[in-house]
C-alpha positions in Angstrom: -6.4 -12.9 -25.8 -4.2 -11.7 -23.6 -4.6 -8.4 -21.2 -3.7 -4.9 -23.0 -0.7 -3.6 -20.4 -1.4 -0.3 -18.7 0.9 2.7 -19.7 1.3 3.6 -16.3 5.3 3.5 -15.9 6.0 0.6 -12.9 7.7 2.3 -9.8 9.7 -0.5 -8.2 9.0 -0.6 -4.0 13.1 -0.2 -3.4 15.1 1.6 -6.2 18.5 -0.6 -6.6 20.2 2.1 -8.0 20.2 3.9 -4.8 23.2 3.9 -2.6 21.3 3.9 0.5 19.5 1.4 -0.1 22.4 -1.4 -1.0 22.2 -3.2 2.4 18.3 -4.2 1.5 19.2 -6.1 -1.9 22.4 -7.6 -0.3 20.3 -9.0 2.8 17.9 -10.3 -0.3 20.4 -12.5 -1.7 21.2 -13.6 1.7 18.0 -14.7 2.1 17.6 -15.8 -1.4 20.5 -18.1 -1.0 18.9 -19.4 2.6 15.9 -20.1 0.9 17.8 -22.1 -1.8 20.1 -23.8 0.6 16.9 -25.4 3.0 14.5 -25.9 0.4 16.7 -26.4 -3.0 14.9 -26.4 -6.6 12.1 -29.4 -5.8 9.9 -26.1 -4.0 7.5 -24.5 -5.4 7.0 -21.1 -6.0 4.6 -20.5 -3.7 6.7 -22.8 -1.5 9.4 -20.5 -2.0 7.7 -17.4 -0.7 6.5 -18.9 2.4 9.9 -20.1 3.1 11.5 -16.4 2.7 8.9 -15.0 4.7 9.5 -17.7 7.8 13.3 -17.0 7.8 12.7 -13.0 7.4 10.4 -13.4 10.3 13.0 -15.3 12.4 15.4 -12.3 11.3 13.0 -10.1 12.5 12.7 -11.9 15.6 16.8 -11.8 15.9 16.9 -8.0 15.7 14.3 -7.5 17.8 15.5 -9.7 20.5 18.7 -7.2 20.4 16.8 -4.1 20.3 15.0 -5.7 23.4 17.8 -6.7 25.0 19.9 -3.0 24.8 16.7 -1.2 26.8 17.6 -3.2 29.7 19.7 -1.6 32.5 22.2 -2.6 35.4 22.7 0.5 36.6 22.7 0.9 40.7 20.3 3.8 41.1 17.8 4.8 38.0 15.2 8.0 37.8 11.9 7.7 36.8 9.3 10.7 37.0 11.4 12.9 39.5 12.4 9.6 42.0 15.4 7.7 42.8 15.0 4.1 42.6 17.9 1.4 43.4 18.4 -1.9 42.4 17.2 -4.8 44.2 19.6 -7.6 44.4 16.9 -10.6 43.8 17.5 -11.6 40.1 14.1 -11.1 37.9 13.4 -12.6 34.6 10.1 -12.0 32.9 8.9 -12.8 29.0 7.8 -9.9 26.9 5.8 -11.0 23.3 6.5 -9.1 20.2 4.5 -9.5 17.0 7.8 -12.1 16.0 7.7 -13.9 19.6 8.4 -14.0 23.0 11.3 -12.5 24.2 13.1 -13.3 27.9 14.6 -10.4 29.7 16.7 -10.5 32.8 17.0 -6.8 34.4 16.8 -6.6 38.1 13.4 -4.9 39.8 14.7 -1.5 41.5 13.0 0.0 44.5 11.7 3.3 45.1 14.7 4.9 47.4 13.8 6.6 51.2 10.5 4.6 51.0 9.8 1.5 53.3 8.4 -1.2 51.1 8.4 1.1 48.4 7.0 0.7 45.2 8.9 -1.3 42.6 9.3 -0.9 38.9 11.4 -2.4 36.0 13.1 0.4 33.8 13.1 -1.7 30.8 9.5 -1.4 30.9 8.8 2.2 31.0 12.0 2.4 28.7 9.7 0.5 26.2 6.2 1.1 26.5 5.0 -2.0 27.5 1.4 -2.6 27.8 -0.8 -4.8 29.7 2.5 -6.1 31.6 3.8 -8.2 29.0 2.5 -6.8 25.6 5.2 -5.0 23.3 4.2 -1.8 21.9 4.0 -2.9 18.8 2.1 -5.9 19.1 -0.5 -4.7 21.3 -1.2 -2.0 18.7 -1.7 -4.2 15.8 -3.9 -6.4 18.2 -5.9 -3.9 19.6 -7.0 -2.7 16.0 -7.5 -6.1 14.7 -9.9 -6.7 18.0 -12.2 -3.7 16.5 -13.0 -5.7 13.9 -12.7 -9.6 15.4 -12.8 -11.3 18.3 -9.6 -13.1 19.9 -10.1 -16.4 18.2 -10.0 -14.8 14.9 -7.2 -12.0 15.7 -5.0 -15.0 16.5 -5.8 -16.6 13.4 -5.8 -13.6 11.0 -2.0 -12.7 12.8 -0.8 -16.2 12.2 -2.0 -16.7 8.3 -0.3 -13.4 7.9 2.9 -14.4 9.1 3.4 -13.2 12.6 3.7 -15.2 15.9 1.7 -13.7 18.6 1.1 -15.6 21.6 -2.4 -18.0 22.3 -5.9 -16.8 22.0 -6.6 -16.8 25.4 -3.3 -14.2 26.4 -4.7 -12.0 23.7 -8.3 -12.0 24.9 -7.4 -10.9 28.6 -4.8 -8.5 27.6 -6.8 -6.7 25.0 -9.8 -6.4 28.0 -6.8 -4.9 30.2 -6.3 -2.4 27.0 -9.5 -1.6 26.9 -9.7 -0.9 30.6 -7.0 1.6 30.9 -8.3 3.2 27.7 -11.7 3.8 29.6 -9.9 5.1 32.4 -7.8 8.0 30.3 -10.8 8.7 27.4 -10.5 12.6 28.7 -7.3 12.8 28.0 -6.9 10.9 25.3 -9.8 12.1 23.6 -8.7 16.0 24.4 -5.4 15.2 22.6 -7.1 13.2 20.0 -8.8 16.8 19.1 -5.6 18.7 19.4 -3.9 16.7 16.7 -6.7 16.6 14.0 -6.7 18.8 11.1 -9.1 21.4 11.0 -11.7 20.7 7.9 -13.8 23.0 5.9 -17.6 22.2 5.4 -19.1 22.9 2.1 -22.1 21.0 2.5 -24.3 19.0 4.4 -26.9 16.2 3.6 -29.7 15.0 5.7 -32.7 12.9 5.3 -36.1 12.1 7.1 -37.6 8.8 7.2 -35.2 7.2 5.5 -35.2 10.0 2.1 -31.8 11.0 1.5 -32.2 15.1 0.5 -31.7 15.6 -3.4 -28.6 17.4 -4.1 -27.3 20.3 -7.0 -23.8 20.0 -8.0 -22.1 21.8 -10.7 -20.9 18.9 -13.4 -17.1 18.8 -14.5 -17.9 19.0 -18.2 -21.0 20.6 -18.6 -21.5 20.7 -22.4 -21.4 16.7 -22.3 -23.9 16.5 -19.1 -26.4 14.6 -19.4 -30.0 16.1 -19.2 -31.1 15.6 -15.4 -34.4 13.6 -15.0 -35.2 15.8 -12.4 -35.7 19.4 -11.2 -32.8 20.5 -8.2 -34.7 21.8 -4.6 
């Protein structure tokens, strides 16, 4: 017998009758004709999906890489918290990992101006937000939650069946510990702000037990001509 179908009217995700939205469906057919063109009719279904989501992912991955690559600077002189620094003419390339990849950026190091031996800094990082050195934003977010609940071996794992590519176990480990570190370091702060930005919440009541009793609690019923009887008496 097959399943009685809920009256609840379905709400598609992305409405195709919306002007705005006309760039999503015509980048699904592109990658529903990708998807047809390496794999052809012999795939699966299932085979199908996991082949849309690699090339999304290695779309992804494109436009990242581009977004990446437009934070980066050239500039002679840049400002960063009140000082001048200038470029340094020593070429410097470092890798950066997003939750699609690694990404290589070339942007010079620039030097604190006026200071011998000064410190030294790459705009494209504070430009970005990278953490832990190497960590984007957005990946060391989604790793540092996942590492409340897991340990590396099984954040890697979990991030990899789900379909991104994040870097090996053992990068993840020692980044999330240099997370952790600087997290220690600012808990005042962060925690002050924390409180800031939290909504303020009434308290109607409050439950407590002893000795592992929870305290009986009275509430009024929603329907109370078709409450039951209670079996016992309210404190």
């Amino acid at each position: 017998m097959l399943p009685r179908m809920s009256r609840k009217r379905f709400t598609p995700r992305v409405d195709r009758n919306d002007p705005s939205k006309a760039m999503i469906f015509k980048l699904a057919d592109e990658v529903h004709a990708e998807v047809q063109r390496r794999g052809g009719a012999s795939l699966s279904y299932e085979a199908r999906r996991d082949l849309a989501a690699t090339i999304m992912s290695e779309t992804l991955w494109a436009e990242e890489s581009k977004d990446v690559q437009e934070q980066t600077t050239n500039e002679d002189e840049v400002e960063e918290d009140g000082r001048r620094y200038r470029r340094m003419n020593q070429p410097s390339r470092r890798v950066y990992f997003g939750r699609w990849g690694p990404h290589e950026v070339l942007e010079p190091l620039y030097r604190a101006v006026g200071v011998h031996n000064g410190p030294t800094l790459k705009p494209f990082e504070r430009r970005v937000g990278v953490i832990a050195g190497s960590m984007l934003p957005d990946l060391a977010r989604i790793t540092g939650e996942l590492s409340a609940d897991g340990n590396s071996r099984e954040v890697e794992h979990l991030m990899r069946v789900v379909g991104f590519s994040p870097p090996s176990r053992s990068f993840l480990e020692k980044r999330v510990h240099e997370m952790a570190s600087e997290l220690s370091k600012n808990i005042q702060t962060l925690e002050k702000t924390a409180r800031a930005l939290e909504p303020s919440l009434a308290v109607f009541s409050v439950s407590c037990g002893m000795d592992r009793m929870a305290v009986r609690m009275s509430e009024a019923h929603p329907d109370p001509e078709n409450a039951a009887e209670p079996r016992r008496g309210s404190v």
